[in-house]
PyMOL commands that place a pseudoatom at each C-alpha (Angstrom):
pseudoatom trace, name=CA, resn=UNK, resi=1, chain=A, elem=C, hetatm=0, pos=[11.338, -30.775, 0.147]
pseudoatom trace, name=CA, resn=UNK, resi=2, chain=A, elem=C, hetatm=0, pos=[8.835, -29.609, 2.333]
pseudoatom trace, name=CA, resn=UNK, resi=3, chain=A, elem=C, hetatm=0, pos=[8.678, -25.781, 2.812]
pseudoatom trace, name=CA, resn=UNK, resi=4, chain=A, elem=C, hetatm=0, pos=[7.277, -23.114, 5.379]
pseudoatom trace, name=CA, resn=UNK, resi=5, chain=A, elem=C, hetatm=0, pos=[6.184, -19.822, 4.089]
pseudoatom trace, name=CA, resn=UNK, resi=6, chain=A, elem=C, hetatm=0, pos=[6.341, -16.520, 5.978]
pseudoatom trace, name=CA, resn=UNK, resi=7, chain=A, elem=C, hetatm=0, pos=[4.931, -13.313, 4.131]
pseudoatom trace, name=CA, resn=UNK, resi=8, chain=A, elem=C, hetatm=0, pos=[4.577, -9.692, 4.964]
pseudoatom trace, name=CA, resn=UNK, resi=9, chain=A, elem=C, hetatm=0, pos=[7.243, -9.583, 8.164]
pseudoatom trace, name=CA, resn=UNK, resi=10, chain=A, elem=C, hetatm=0, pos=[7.354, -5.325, 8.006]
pseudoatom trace, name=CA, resn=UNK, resi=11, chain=A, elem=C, hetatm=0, pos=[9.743, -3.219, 10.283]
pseudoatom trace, name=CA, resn=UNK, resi=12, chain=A, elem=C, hetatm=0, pos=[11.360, 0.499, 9.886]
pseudoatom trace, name=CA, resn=UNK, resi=13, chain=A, elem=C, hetatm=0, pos=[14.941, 0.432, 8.605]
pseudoatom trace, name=CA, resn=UNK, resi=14, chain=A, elem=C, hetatm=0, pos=[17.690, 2.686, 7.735]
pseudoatom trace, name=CA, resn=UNK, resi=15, chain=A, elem=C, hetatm=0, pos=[18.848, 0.996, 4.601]
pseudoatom trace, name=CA, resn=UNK, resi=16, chain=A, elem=C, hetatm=0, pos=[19.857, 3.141, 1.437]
pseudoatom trace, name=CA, resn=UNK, resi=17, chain=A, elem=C, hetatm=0, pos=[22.256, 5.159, -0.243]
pseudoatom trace, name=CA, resn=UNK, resi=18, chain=A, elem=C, hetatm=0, pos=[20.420, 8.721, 0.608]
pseudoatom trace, name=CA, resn=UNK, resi=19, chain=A, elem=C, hetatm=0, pos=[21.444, 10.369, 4.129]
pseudoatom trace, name=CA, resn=UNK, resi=20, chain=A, elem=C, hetatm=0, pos=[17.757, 11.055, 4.149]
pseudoatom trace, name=CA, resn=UNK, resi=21, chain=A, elem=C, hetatm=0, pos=[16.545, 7.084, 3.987]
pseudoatom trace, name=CA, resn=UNK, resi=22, chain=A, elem=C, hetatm=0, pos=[19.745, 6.750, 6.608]
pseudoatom trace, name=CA, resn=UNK, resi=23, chain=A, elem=C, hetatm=0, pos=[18.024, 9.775, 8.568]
pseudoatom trace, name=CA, resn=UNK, resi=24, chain=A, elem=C, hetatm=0, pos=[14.618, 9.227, 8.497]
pseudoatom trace, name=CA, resn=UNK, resi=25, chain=A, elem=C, hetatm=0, pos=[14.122, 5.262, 7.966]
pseudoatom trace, name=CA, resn=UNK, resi=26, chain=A, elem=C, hetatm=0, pos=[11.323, 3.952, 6.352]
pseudoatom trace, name=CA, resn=UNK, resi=27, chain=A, elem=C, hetatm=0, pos=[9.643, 0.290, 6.029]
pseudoatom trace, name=CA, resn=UNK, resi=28, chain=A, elem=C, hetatm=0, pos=[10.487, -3.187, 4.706]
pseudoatom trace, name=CA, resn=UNK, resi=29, chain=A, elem=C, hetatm=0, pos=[8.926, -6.091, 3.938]
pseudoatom trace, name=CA, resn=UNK, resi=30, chain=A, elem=C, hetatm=0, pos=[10.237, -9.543, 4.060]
pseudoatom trace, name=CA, resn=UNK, resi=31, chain=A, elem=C, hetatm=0, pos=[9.186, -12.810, 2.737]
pseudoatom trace, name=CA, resn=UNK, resi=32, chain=A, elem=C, hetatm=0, pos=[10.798, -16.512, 3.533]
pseudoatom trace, name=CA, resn=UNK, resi=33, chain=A, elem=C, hetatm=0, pos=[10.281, -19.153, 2.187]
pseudoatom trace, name=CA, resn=UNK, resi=34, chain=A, elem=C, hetatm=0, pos=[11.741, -22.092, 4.310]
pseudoatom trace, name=CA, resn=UNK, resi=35, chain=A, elem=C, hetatm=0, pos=[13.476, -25.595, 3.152]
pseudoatom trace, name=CA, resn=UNK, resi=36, chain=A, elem=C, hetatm=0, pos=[13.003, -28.289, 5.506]
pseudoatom trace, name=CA, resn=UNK, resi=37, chain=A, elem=C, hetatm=0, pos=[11.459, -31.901, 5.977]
pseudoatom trace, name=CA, resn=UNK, resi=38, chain=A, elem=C, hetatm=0, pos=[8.545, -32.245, 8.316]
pseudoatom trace, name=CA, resn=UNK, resi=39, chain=A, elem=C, hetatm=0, pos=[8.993, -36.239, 8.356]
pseudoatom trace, name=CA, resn=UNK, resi=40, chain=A, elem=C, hetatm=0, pos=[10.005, -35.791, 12.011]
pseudoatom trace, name=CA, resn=UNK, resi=41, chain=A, elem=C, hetatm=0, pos=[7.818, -32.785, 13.047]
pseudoatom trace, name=CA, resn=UNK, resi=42, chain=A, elem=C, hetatm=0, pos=[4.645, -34.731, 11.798]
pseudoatom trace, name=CA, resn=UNK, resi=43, chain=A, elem=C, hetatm=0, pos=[5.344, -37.931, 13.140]
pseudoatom trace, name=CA, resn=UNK, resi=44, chain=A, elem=C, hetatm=0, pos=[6.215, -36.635, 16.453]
pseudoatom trace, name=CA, resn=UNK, resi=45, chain=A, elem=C, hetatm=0, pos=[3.782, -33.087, 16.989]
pseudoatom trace, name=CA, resn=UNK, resi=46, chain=A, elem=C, hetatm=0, pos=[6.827, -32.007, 17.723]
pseudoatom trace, name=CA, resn=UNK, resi=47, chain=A, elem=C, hetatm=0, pos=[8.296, -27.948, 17.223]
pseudoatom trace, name=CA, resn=UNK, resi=48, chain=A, elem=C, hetatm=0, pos=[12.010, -28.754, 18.218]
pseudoatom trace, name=CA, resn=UNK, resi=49, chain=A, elem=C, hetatm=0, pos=[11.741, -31.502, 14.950]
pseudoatom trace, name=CA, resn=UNK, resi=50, chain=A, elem=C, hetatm=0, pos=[10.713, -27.906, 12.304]
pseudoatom trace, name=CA, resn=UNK, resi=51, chain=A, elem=C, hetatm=0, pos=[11.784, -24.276, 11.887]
pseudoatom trace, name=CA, resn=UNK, resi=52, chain=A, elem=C, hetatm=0, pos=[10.022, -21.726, 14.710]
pseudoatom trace, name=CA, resn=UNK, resi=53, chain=A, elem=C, hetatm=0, pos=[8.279, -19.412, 12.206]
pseudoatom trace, name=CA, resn=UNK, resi=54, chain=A, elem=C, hetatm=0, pos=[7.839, -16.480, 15.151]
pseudoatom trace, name=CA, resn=UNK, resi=55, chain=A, elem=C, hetatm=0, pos=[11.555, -16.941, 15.989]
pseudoatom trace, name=CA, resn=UNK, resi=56, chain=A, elem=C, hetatm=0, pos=[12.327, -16.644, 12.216]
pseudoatom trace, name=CA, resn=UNK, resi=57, chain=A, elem=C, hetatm=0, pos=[10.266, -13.230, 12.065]
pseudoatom trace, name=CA, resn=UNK, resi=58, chain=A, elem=C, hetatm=0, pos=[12.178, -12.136, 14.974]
pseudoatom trace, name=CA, resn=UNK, resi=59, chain=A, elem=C, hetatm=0, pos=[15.113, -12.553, 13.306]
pseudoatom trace, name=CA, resn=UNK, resi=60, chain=A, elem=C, hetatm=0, pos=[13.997, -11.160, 10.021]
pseudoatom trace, name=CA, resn=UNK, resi=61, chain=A, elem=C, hetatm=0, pos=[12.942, -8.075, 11.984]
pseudoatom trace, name=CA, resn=UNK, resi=62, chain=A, elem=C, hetatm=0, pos=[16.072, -7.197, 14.206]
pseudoatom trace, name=CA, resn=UNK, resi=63, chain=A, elem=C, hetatm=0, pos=[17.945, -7.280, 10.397]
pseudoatom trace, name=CA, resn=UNK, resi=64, chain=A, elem=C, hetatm=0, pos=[15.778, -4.910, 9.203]
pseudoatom trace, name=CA, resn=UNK, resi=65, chain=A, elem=C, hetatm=0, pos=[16.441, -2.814, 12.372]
pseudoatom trace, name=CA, resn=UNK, resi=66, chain=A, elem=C, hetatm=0, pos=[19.840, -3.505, 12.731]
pseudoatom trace, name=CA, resn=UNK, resi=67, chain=A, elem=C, hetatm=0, pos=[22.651, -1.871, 11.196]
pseudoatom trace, name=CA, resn=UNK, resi=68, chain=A, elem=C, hetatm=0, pos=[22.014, -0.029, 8.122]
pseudoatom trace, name=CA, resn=UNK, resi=69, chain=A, elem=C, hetatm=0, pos=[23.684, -1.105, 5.220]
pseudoatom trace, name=CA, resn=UNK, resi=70, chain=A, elem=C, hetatm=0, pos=[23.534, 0.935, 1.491]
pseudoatom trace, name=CA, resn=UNK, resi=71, chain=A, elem=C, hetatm=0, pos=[22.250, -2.034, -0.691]
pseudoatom trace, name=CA, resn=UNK, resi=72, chain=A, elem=C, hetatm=0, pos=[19.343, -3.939, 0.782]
pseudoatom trace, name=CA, resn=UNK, resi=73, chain=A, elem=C, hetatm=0, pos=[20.492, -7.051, -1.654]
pseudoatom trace, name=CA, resn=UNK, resi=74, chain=A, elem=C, hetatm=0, pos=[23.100, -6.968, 1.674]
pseudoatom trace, name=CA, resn=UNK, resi=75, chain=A, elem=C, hetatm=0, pos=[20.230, -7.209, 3.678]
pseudoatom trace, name=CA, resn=UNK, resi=76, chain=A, elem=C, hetatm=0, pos=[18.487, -10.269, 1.724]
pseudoatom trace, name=CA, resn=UNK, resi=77, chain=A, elem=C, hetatm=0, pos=[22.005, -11.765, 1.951]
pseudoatom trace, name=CA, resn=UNK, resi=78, chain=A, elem=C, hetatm=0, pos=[22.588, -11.415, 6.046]
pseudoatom trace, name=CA, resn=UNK, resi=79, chain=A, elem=C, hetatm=0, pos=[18.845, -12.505, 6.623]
pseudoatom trace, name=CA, resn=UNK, resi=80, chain=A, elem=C, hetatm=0, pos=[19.496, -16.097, 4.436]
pseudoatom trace, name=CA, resn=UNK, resi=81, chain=A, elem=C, hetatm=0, pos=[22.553, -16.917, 6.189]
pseudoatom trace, name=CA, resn=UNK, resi=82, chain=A, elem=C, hetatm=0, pos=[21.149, -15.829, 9.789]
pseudoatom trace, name=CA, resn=UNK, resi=83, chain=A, elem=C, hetatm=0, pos=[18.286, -18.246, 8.991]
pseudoatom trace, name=CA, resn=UNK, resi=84, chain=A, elem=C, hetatm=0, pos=[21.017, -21.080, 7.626]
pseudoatom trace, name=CA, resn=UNK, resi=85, chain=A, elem=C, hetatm=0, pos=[23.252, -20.360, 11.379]
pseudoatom trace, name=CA, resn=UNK, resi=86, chain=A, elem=C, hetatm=0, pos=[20.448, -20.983, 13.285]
pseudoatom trace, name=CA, resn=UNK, resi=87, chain=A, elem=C, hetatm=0, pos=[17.461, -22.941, 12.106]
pseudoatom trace, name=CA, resn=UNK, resi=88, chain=A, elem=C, hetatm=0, pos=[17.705, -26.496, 10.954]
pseudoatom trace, name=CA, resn=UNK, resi=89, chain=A, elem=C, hetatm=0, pos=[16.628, -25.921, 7.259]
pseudoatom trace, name=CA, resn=UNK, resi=90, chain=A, elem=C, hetatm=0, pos=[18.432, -27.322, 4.032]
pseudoatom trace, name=CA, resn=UNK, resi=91, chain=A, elem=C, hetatm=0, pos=[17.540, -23.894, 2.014]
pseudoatom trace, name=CA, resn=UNK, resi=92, chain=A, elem=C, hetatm=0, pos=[15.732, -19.984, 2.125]
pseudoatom trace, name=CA, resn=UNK, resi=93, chain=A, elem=C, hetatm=0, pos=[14.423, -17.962, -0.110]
pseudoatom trace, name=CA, resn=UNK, resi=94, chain=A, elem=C, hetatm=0, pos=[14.480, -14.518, 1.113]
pseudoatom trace, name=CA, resn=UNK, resi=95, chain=A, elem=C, hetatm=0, pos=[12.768, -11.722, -0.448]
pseudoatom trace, name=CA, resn=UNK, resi=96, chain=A, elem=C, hetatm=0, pos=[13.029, -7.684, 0.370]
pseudoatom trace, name=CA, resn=UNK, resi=97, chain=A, elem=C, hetatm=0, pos=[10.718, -5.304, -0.531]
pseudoatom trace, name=CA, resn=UNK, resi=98, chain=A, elem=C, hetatm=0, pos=[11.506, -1.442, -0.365]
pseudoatom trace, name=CA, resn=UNK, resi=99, chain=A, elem=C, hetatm=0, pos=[7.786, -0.064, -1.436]
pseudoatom trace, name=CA, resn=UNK, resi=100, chain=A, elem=C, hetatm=0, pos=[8.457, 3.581, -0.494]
pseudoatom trace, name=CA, resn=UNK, resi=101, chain=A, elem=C, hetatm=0, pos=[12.463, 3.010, -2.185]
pseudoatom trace, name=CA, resn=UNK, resi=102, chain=A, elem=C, hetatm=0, pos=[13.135, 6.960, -3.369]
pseudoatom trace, name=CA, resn=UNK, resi=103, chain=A, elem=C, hetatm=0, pos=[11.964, 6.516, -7.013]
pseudoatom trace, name=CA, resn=UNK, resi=104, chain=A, elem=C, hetatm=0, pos=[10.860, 9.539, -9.352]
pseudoatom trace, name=CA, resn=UNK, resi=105, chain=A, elem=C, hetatm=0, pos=[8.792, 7.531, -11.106]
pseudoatom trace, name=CA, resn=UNK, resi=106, chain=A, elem=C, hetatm=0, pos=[5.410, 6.073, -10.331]
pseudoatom trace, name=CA, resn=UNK, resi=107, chain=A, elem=C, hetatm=0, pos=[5.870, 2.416, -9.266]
pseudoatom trace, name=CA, resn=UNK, resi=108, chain=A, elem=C, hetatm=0, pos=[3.971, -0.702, -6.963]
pseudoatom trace, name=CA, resn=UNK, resi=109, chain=A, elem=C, hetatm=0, pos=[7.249, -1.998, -5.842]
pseudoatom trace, name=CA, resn=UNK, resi=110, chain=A, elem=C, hetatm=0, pos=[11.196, -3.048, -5.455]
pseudoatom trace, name=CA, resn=UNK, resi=111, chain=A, elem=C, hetatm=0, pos=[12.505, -5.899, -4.445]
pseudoatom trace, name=CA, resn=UNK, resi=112, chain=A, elem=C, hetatm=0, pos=[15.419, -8.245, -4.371]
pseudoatom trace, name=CA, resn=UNK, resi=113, chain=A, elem=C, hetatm=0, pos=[15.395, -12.062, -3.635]
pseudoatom trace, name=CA, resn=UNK, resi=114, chain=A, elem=C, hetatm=0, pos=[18.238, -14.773, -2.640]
pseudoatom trace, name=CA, resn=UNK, resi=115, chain=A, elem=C, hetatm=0, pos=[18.303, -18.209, -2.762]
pseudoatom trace, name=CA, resn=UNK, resi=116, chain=A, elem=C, hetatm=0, pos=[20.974, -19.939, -0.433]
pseudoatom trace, name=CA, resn=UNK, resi=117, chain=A, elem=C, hetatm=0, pos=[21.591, -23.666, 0.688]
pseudoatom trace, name=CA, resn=UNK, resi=118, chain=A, elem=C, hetatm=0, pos=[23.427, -25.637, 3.156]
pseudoatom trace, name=CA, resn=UNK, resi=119, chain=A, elem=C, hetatm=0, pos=[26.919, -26.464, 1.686]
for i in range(1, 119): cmd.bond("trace and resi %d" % i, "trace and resi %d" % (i + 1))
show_as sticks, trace
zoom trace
């Protein structure tokens, strides 16, 4: 399977547990990783035949604005299946990163990552 890779897609969110994080927001990083056959894209030069990788950040990014849930593993989850509904790929990968997640110890970096497929 061929696969498209998107890294780094950062917005402010409202994600957390903490009225503060609800409050005063802070950033989130997504990665995607894409399932899909480029048979048809390659053969044709065609974009309707693969998935729109700047509509897919567009998408990734109005999650991370949108409404604020407690467990970004929620997040990760909403993101996958909004890619599923509206791209034409068999499978995502979907990681979330919460760098500045309210930790009292010294650390690089949280995340959580999904996996989901077409049934």
């Amino acid at each position: 399977m061929d696969r498209i890779t998107l890294t780094g897609v950062t917005a402010v969110g409202y994600h957390g547990v903490f009225d503060f994080e609800r409050r005063d927001g802070q950033p989130f990083v997504v990665d995607a990783v894409l399932y899909t056959d480029f048979t048809k894209a390659a053969e044709t030069d065609d974009l309707q035949y693969t998935a729109h990788y700047g509509e897919v950040a567009e998408l990734i990014t109005k999650h991370i604005e949108g409404e604020p849930l407690n467990l970004i593993e929620g997040l990760a989850v909403r993101i996958a299946e909004g890619i599923l509904e509206n791209y034409k790929v068999a499978a995502v990968d979907i990681t979330v990163h919460k760098p500045k997640a309210p930790i009292e110890v010294p650390f690089g970096d949280v995340t959580v990552s999904v996996h989901r497929e077409r049934p």
